[in-house]
C-alpha positions as CSV (number, residue, x, y, z in Angstrom):
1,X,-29.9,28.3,27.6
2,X,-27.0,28.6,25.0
3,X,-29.7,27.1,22.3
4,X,-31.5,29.8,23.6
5,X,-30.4,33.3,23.5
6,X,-28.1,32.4,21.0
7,X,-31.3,31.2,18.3
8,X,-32.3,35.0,19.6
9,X,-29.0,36.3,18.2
10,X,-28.9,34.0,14.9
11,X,-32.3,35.4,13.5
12,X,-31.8,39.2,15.3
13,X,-27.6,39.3,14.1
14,X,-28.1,41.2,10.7
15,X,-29.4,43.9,12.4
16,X,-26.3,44.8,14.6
17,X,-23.3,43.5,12.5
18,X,-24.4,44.5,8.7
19,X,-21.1,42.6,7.8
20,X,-21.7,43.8,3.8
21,X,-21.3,47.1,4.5
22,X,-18.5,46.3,7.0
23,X,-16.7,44.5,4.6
24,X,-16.8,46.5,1.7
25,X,-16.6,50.1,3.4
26,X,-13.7,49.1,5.5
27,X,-10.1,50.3,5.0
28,X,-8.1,48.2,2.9
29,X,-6.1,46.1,5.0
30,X,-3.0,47.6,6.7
31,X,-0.9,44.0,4.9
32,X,-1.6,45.4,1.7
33,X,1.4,47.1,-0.2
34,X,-1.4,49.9,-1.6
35,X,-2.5,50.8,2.3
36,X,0.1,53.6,2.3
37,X,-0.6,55.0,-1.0
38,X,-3.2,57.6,-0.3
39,X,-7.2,57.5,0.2
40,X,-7.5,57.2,-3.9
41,X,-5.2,54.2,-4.5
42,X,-6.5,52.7,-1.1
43,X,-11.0,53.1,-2.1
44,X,-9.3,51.4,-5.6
45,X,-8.2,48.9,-3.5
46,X,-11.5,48.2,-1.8
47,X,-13.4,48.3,-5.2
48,X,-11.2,45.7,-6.5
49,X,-11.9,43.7,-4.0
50,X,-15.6,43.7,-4.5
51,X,-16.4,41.3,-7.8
52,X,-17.4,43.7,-10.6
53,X,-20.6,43.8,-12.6
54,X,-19.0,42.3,-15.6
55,X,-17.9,39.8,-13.7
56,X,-20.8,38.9,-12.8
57,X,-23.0,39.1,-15.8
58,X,-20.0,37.6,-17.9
59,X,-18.9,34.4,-15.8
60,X,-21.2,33.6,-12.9
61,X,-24.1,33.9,-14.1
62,X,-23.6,32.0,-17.2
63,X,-22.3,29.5,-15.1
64,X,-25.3,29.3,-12.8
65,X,-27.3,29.4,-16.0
66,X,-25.5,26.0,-17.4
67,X,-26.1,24.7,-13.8
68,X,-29.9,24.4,-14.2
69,X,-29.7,23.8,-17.7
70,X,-27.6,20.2,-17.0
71,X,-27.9,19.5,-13.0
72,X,-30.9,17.4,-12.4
73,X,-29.5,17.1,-8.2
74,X,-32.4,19.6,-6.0
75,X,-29.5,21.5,-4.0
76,X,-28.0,22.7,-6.8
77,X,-31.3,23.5,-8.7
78,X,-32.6,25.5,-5.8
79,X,-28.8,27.0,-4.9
80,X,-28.9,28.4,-8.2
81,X,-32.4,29.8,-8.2
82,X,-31.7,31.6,-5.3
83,X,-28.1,33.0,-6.2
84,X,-29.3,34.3,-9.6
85,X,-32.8,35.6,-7.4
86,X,-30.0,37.3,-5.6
87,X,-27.6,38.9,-8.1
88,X,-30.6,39.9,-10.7
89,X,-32.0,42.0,-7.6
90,X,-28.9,44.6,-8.1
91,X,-26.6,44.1,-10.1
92,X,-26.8,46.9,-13.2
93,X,-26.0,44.8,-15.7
94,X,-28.4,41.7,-15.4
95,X,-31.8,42.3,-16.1
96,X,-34.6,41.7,-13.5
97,X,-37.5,40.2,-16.2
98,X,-34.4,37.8,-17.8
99,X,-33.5,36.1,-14.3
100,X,-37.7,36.0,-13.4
101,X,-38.0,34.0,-17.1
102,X,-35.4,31.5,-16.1
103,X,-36.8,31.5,-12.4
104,X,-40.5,30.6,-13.4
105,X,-40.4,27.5,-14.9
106,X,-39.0,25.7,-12.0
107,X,-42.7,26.6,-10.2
108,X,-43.6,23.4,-12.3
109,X,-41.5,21.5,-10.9
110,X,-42.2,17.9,-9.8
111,X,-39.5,18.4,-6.6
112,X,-41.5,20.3,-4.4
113,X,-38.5,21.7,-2.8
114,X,-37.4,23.5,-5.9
115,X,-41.1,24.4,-6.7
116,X,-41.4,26.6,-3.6
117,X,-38.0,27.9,-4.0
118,X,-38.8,29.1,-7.3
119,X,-41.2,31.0,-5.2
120,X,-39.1,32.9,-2.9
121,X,-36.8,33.5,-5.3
122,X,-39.0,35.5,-7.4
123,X,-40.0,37.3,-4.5
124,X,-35.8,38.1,-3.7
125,X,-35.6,39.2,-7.2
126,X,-38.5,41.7,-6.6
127,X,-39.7,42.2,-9.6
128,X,-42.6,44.3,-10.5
129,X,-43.5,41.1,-13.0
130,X,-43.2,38.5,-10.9
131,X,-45.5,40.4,-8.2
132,X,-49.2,38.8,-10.2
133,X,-47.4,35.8,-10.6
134,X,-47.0,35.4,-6.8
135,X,-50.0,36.5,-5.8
136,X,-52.3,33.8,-8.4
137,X,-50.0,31.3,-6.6
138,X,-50.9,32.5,-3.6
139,X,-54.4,32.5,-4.3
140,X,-54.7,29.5,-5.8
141,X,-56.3,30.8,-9.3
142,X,-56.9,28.6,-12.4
143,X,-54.2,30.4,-14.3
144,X,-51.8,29.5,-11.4
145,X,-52.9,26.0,-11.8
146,X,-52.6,26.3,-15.5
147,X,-49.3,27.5,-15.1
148,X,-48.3,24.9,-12.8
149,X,-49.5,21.9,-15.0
150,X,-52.2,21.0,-12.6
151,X,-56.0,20.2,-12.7
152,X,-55.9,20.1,-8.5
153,X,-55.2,22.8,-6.5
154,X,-52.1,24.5,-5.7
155,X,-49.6,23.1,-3.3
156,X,-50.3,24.8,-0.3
157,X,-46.8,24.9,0.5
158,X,-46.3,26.5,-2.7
159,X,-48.6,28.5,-1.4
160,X,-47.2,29.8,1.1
161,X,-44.2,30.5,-0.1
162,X,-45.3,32.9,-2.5
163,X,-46.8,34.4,0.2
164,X,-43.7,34.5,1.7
165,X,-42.2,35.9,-1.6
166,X,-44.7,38.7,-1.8
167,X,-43.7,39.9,1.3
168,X,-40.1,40.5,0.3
169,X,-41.0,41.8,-2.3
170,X,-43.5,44.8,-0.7
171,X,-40.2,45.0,1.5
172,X,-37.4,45.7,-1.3
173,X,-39.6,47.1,-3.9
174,X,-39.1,51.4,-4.5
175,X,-42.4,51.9,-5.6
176,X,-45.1,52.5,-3.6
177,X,-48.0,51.8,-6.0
178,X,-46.5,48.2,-5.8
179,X,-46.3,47.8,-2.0
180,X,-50.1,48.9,-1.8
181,X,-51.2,46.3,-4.3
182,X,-48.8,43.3,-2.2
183,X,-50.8,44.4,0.6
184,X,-53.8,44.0,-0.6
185,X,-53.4,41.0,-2.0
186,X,-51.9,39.5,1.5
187,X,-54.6,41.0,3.7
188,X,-57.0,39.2,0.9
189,X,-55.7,35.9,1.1
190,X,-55.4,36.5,5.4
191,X,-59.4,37.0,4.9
192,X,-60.2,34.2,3.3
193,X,-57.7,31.6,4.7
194,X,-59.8,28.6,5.6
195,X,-56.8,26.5,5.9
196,X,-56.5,23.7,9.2
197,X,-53.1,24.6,9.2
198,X,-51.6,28.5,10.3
199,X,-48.7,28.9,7.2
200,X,-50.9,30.8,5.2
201,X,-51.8,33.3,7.5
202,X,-48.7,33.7,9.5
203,X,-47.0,34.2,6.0
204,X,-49.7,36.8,4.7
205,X,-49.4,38.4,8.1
206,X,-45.3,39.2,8.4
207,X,-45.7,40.2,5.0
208,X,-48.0,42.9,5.6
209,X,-45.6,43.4,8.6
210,X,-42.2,43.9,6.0
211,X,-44.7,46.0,3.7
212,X,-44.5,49.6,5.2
213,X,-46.4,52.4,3.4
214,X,-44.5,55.7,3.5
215,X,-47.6,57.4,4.1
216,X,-48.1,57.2,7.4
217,X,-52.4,58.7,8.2
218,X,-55.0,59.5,5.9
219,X,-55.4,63.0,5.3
220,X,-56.9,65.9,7.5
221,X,-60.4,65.1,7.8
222,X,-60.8,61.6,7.0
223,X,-61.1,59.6,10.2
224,X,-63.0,56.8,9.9
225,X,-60.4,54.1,8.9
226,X,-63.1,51.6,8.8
227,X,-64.1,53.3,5.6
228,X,-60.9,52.7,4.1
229,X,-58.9,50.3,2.2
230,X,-55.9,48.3,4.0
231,X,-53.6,49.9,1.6
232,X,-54.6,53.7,2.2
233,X,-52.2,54.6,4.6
234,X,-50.0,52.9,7.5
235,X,-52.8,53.7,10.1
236,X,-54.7,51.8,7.8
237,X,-52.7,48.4,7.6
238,X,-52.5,48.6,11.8
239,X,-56.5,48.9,12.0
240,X,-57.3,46.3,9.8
241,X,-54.7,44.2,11.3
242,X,-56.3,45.1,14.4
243,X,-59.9,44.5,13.1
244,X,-58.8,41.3,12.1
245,X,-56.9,40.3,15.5
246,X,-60.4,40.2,17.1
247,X,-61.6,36.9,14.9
248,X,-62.6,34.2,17.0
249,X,-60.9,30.9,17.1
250,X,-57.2,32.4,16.0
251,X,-53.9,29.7,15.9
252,X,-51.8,30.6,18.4
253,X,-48.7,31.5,16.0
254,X,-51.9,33.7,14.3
255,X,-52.1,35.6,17.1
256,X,-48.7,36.4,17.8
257,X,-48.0,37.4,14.5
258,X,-51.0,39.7,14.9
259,X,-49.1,41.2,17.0
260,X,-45.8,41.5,15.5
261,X,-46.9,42.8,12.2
262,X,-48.8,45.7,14.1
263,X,-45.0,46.4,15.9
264,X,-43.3,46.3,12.7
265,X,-45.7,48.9,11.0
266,X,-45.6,51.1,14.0
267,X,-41.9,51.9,13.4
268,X,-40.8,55.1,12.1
269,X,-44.5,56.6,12.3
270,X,-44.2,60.2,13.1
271,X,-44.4,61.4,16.7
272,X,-47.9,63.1,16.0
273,X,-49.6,59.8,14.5
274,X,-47.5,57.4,17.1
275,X,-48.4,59.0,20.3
276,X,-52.2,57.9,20.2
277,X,-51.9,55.0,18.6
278,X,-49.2,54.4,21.4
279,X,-51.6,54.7,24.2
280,X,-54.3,52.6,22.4
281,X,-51.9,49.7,21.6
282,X,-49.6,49.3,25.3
283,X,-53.6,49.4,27.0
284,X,-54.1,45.8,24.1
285,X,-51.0,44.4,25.3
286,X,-49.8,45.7,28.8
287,X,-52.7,43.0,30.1
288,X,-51.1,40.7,28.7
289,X,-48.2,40.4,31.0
290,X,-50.0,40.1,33.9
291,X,-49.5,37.3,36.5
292,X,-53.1,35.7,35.8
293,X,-53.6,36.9,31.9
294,X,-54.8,33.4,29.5
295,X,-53.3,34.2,26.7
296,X,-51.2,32.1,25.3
297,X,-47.4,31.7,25.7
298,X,-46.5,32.8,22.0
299,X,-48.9,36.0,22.6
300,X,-47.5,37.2,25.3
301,X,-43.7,36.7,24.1
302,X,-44.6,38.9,21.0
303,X,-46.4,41.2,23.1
304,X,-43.4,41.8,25.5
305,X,-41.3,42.1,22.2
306,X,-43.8,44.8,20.9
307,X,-43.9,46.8,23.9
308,X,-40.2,47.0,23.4
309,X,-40.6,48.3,19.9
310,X,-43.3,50.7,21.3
311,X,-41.6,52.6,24.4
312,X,-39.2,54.9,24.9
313,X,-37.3,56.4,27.8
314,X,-39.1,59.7,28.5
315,X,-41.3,60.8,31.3
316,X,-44.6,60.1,30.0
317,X,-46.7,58.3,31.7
318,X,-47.6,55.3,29.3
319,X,-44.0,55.5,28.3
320,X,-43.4,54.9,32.5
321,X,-46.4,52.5,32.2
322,X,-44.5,50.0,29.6
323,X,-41.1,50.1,31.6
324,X,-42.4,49.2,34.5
325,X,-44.4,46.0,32.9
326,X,-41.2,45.0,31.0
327,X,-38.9,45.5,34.3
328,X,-41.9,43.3,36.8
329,X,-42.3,40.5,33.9
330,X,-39.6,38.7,34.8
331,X,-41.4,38.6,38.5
332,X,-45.1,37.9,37.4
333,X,-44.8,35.8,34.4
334,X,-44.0,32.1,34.5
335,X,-43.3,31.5,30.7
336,X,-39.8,32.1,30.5
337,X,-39.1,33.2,27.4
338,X,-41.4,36.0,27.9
339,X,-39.4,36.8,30.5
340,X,-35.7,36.6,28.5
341,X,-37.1,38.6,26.0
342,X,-37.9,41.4,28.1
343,X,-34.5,42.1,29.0
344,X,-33.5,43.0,25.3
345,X,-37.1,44.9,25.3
346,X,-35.7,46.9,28.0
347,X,-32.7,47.7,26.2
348,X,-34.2,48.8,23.2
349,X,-37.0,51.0,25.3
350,X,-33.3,52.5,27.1
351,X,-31.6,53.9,23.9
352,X,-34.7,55.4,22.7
353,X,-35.4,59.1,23.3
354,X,-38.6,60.3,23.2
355,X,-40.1,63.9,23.8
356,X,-37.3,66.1,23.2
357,X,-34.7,63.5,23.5
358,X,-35.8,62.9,27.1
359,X,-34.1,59.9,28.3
360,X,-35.1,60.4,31.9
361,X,-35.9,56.6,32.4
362,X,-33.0,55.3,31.1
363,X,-31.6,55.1,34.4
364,X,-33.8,53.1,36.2
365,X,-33.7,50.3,33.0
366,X,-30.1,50.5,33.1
367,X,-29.9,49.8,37.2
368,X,-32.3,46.9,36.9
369,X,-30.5,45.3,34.3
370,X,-27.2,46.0,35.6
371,X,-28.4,44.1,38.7
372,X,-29.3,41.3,36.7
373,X,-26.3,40.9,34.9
374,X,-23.6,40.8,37.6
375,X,-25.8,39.3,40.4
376,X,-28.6,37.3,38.2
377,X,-29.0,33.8,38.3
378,X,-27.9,31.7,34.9
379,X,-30.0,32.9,31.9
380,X,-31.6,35.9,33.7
381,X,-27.7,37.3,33.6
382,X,-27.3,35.9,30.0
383,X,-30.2,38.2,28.7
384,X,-29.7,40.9,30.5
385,X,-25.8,40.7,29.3
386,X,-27.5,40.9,25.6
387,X,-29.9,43.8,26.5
388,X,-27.6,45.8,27.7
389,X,-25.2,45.1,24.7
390,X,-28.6,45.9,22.6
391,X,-28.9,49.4,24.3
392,X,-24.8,50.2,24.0
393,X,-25.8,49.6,20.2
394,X,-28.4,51.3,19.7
395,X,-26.9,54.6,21.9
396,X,-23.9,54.3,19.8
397,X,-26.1,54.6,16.7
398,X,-27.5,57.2,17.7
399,X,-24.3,59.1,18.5
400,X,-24.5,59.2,22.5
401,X,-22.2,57.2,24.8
402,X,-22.8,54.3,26.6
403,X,-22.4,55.5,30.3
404,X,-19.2,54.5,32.2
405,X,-20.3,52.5,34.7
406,X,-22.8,50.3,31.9
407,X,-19.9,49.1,30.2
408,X,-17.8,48.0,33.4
409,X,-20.5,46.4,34.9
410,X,-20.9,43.8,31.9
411,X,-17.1,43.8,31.5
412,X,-16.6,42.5,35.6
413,X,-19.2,40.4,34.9
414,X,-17.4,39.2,31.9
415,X,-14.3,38.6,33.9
416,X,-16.1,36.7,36.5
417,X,-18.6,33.8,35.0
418,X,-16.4,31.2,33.0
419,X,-19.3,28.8,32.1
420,X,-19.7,28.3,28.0
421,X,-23.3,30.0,27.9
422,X,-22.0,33.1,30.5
423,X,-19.0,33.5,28.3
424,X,-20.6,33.7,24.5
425,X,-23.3,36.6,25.9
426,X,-21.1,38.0,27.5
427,X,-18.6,38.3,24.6
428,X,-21.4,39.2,22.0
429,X,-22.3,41.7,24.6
430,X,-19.0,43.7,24.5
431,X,-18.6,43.4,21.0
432,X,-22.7,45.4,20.8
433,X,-21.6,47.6,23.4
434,X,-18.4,48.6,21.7
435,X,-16.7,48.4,24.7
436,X,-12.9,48.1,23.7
437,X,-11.2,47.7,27.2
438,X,-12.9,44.1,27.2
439,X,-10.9,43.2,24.3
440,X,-8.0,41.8,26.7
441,X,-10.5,39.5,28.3
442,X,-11.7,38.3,25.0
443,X,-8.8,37.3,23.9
444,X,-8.1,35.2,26.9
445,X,-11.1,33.4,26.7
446,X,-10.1,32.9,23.1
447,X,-7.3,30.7,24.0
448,X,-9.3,29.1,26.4
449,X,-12.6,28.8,25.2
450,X,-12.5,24.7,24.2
451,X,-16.3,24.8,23.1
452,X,-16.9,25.6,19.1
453,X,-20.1,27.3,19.6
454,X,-18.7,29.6,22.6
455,X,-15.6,30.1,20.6
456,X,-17.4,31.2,17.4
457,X,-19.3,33.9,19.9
458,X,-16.0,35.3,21.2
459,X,-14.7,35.8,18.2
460,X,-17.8,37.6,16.7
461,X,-17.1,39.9,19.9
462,X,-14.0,40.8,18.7
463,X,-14.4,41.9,15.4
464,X,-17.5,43.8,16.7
465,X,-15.0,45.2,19.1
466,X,-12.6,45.6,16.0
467,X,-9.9,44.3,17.9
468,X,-7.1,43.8,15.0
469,X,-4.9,42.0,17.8
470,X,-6.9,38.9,17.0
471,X,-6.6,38.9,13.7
472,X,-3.5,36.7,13.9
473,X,-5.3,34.1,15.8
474,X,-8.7,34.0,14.5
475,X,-6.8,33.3,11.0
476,X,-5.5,30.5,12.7
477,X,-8.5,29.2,13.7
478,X,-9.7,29.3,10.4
479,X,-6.7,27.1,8.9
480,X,-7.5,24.5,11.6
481,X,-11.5,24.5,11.6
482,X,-12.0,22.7,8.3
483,X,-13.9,20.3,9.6
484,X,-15.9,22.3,12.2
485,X,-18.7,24.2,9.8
486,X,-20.2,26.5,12.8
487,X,-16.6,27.6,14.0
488,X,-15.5,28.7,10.7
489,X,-18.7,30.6,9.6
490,X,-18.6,33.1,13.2
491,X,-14.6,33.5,12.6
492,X,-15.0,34.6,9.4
493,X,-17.8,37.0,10.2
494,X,-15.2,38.3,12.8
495,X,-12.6,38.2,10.5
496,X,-15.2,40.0,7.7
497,X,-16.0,42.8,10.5
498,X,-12.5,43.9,10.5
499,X,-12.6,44.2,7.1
500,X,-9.9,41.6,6.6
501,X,-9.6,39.8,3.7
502,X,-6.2,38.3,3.9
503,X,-8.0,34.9,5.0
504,X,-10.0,34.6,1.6
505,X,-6.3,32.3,-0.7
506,X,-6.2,30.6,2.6
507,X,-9.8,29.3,2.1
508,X,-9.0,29.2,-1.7
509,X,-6.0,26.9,-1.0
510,X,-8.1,25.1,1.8
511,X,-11.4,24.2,-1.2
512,X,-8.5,22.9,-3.6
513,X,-7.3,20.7,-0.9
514,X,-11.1,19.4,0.5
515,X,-12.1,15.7,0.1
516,X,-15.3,15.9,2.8
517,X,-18.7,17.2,2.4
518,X,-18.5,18.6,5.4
519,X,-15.6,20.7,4.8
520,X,-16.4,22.2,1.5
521,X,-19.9,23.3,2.5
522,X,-17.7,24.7,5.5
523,X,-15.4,26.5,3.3
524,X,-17.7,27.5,0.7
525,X,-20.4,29.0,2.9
526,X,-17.3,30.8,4.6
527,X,-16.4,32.0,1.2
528,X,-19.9,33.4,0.9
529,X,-19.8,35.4,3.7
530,X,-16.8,37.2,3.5
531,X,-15.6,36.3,-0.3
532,X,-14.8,39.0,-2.6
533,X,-13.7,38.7,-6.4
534,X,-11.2,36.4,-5.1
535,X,-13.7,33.8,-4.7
536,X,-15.5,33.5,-7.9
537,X,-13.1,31.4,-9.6
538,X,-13.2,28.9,-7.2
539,X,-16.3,28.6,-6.3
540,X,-17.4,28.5,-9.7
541,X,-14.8,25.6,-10.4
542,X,-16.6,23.3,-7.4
543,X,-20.0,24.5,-9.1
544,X,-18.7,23.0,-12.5
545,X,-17.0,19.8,-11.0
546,X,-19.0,16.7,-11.3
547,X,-16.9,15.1,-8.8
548,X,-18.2,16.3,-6.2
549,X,-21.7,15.9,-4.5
550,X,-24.5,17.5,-5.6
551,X,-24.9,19.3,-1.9
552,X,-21.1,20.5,-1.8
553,X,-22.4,21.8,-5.9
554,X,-25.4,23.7,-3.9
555,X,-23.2,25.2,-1.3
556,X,-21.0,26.7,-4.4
557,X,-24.0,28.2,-6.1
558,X,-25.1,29.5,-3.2
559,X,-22.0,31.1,-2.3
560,X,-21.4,32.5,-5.4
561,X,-25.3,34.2,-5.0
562,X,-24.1,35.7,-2.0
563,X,-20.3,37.0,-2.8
564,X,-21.8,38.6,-6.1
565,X,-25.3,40.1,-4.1
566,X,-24.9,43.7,-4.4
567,X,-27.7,44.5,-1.2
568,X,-26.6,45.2,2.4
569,X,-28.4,42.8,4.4
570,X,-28.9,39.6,3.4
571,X,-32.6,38.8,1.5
572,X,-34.4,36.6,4.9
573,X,-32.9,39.3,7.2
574,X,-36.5,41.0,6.7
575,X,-38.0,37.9,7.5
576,X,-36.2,37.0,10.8
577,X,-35.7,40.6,12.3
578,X,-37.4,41.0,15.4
579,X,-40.0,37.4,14.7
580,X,-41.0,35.5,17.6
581,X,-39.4,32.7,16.3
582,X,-41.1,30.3,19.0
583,X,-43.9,31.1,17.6
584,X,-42.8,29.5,14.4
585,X,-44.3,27.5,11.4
586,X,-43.1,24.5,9.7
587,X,-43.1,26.7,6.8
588,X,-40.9,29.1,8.4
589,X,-38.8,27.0,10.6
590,X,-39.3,23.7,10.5
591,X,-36.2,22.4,11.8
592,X,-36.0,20.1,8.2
593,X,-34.1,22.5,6.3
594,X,-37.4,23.0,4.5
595,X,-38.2,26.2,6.1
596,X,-38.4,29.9,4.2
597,X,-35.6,30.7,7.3
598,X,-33.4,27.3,6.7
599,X,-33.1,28.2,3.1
600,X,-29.5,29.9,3.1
């Protein structure tokens, strides 16, 4: 079960921690000499921490630049594709169409690997010139051929991940000409996909999914949405997406990306253009959790995720309808994971307000999976643990308070279950419920915790909690986890959370020092995620040193693309948000490294 809810929190944890923004909107640390000196010397502080345009037009890109101009090795090639995808997507100074020039090329490629990284990376650039490019790729037209150097068709895994890259790039684009013209271009290619094989589709249809139109109906008189183009309005993508659901002969992973895309596009609609659509939707996909429904597994997983995304806590009655579903699945449907992921449904459905901020059934949500929690069996007390943590979140979002009594349930619960799986929910459900009393227990179970994966999780807890107690010890842990990739990566994240930076010369001194593979993708990767200008220099001396393998060369590149990327979330976070990821492709996650997901 720890593979389990813990693969949930791995493609879901951008959405609760947004560690950029943590990192570089936190208060300077209290260690340095400038704390003291007033709010202008201290936001100096922070900006110096953060590396500087120049910086990064001046030394690391012309350093990723020489990279591909002399490395012939594929992780570096493709580390430095995406890094420079990555810093040409904001920073001022580089210029999109330059990075999209040195980026094509590589499409050509005889490594397929690099070939569809090329791909994706022109969709993380997100340029408005790269956007026809992707889609004759996509399509597999002659001048996409010609382009590639072939008489045959394209790849289809090329394919596919220009698909892929179209969708990021309807998702980070400003302009909404654009997004209508990815969408039609994906919902084009879902038409006609003939393929054995569901990539294609699946990628055409999350996509769609990341491409959300700002305008949300047609206007005032025109109904008939048939009559429409997909790209007219939101209520446009979701009935075409809707028209198409009802194909015969549908994959599986087809199917319950259907269904997922539809979720996606519902968010943020208005309350007047949601409501109907609401009741028209939950009567598609309540069935669907029934005891003796024949859909398949993956369906009805993305369905119970979808109804989470749909309801909310106030007294109508379809509203009522979808809590009750969600609270009898775990009764009436075998499939388990259907059932696992209606406890963080649940939790979502309890934050949300709906008719004049009613949240009149919140309660019963909250009772049920309080009950589950503290007198569940194994992973029903697991993922109930993370559903509540996922409504403490979300309430504290919105600026309400978690109720008392929430909080101390999952915190004796906490106390109580000492097995590795109990203890990392249970610690990454404090840390989302914010509950700071729990930080005492934590930091027990830190010293005790002798299991890397459930002592990554505690300490992601406490810097969630901001528990600056730990900070001590989780820079310890840091110093002794060289070898011990996983460990390092979650206590630096805590560590990042805090806004601390004091451990960045530590890994400095620690990369000098490196001999194994192992540890410098460990300490590089590390560096990525909570580096500041600190790290450049070093990073961009392993990048430069021939010494070392080509993979430890690819971490650096990659490390360097993330340090330097100016954007809050990371560029897959729009890909794995909210997914059925057991209803993956090979394409997507393919367990290889291959996949758009395994691509770092």
């Amino acid at each position: 079960d720890l593979a389990d809810w813990s693969l949930w929190w791995e493609f879901n944890r951008h959405e609760f921690l947004q560690l950029k923004t943590r990192i570089y909107t936190a208060d300077a640390e209290t260690n340095d000499d400038n704390f003291f000196l007033g709010q202008g010397q201290e936001n100096a502080t922070v900006d110096r921490l953060r590396p500087s345009p120049r910086v990064v037009q001046e030394i690391v890109v012309p350093e990723l630049l020489r990279a591909l101009e002399r490395e012939s090795h594929q992780d570096v090639i493709s580390g430095c594709l995406i890094a420079l995808a990555r810093i040409g997507d904001g920073n001022p100074l580089v210029e999109r169409s330059d990075m999209a020039a040195v980026i094509t090329p590589f499409l050509s490629d005889g490594n397929q690997e690099i070939a569809e990284t090329a791909a994706l990376a022109l969709g993380i650039l997100a340029s408005e010139q790269s956007e026809a490019l992707l889609t004759e790729l996509m399509e597999d037209t002659p001048r996409a051929r010609k382009q590639l150097s072939r008489s045959d068709s394209v790849p289809m895994r090329t394919r596919v991940f220009a698909a892929f890259g179209l969708g990021l790039v309807g998702a980070r684009t400003e302009s909404e000409s654009l997004r209508r013209w990815v969408i039609e271009s994906l919902f084009r290619t879902l038409q006609a996909d003939d393929s054995a094989q569901p990539d294609l589709s699946v990628a055409c249809l999350m996509g769609i999914g990341m491409t959300r139109l700002e305008k949300s109906s047609p206007p005032a008189g025109f109904d008939d949405l048939s009559l429409m183009p997909v790209s007219a309005c939101r209520l446009s993508q979701i009935h075409a997406l809707r028209q198409f659901s009802q194909r015969d002969g549908l994959e599986r992973q087809v199917q319950a990306h259907l269904v997922t895309a539809i979720s996606r596009l519902c968010q943020d609609l208005p309350a007047h253009v949601l409501d109907p659509l609401k009741l028209e939707l939950a009567e598609e996909w309540l069935p669907m959790l029934g005891r003796f429904n024949k859909q398949p597994d993956e369906v009805v997983q993305s369905a119970v995720q979808a109804l989470g995304h749909l309801g909310d806590a106030d007294a109508d009655n379809i509203d009522k309808r979808i809590r009750e579903a969600l609270i009898e699945v775990r009764d009436l449907v075998s499939e388990p994971q259907a059932r696992n992921f209606s406890y963080v449904a649940l939790g979502r459905i309890a934050a949300r307000p709906g008719t004049n901020g009613d949240l009149s059934g919140a309660k019963e949500i909250l009772n049920s999976l309080i009950t589950s929690a503290t007198r569940g069996k194994n992973d029903r007390r697991r993922w109930a643990a993370i559903g509540l943590g996922v409504y403490g979140h979300n309430t504290h979002a919105a600026g309400r308070l978690v109720p008392i009594e929430v909080s101390a349930a999952v915190r004796d619960a906490y106390k109580s279950h000492r097995s590795p799986s109990d203890v990392g929910a249970f610690s990454i459900a404090i840390g989302l419920l914010g509950d700071a009393e729990s930080a005492e227990y934590a930091m027990q179970r830190l010293d005790k915790s002798g299991v890397d994966s459930t002592h990554g999780y505690v300490a992601v807890g406490l810097g969630m909690l901001g528990a600056r107690e730990s900070l001590e010890p989780l820079r310890g842990i840091v110093r002794e986890s060289k070898y011990r990739p996983e460990l390092m990566r979650k206590v630096c994240v805590a560590l990042g959370l805090m806004g601390d930076k004091a451990v960045v010369p530590d890994l400095v001194d620690m990369l000098g020092d490196s001999r194994s593979l192992a540890s410098q993708a460990s300490i590089a990767s590390s560096m990525g995620w909570i580096g500041d200008a600190r790290a450049v220099e070093p990073l961009v001396d392993m990048l430069r040193n021939q010494k070392l393998t080509g993979a430890a060369r690819g971490f650096a590149a990659v490390s360097l693309g993330t340090v330097c990327d100016t954007s809050a979330l990371p560029w897959g976070s729009s890909l794995s948000t909210g997914i059925n990821y057991r209803a993956a492709t090979s394409t997507l996650v393919g367990g290889d490294g291959r996949g758009v997901l395994e691509i770092l």
